[in-house]
Residue, then its C-alpha position, 0 to 999 in steps of 0.5 A: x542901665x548897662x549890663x555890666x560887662x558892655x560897661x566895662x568895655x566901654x569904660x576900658x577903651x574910653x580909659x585907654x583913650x584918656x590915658x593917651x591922652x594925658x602921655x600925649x601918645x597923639x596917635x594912640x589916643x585917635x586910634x583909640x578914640x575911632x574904636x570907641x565909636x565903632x565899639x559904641x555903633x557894634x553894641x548899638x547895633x548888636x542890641x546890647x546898648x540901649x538907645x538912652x544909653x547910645x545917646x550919652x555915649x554918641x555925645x561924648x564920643x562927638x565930645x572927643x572928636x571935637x576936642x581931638x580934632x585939633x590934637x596932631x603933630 
């Protein structure tokens, strides 16, 4: 299980992406989206992301990038 505060970090960025998402800011939502990967990478990195955890994380952020690759102008 997460610690609390990486969970809300992660949830913060992944619900600032989602909110790109549905104002169709394409842009925003693939900065946010590439944030979300290196945040996801930092805290795996960093210890504070457990590898069961980095894993769900990991496929929903490759989840993303596939339904975003299509997303542009």
């Amino acid at each position: 299980m997460m610690k609390r505060s990486v969970k809300q970090q992660l949830n913060a960025k992944l619900n600032e992406m989602n909110m790109n998402l549905a104002n169709n800011y394409k842009d925003l939502a693939h900065d946010a989206l590439k944030e979300l990967d290196q945040m996801v990478e930092d805290l795996k990195q960093s210890g504070d992301l457990k590898e069961k955890d980095y894993q769900k994380m990991h496929q929903m952020v490759d989840g993303y990038k596939v339904k975003l690759s299509d997303y542009h102008h």
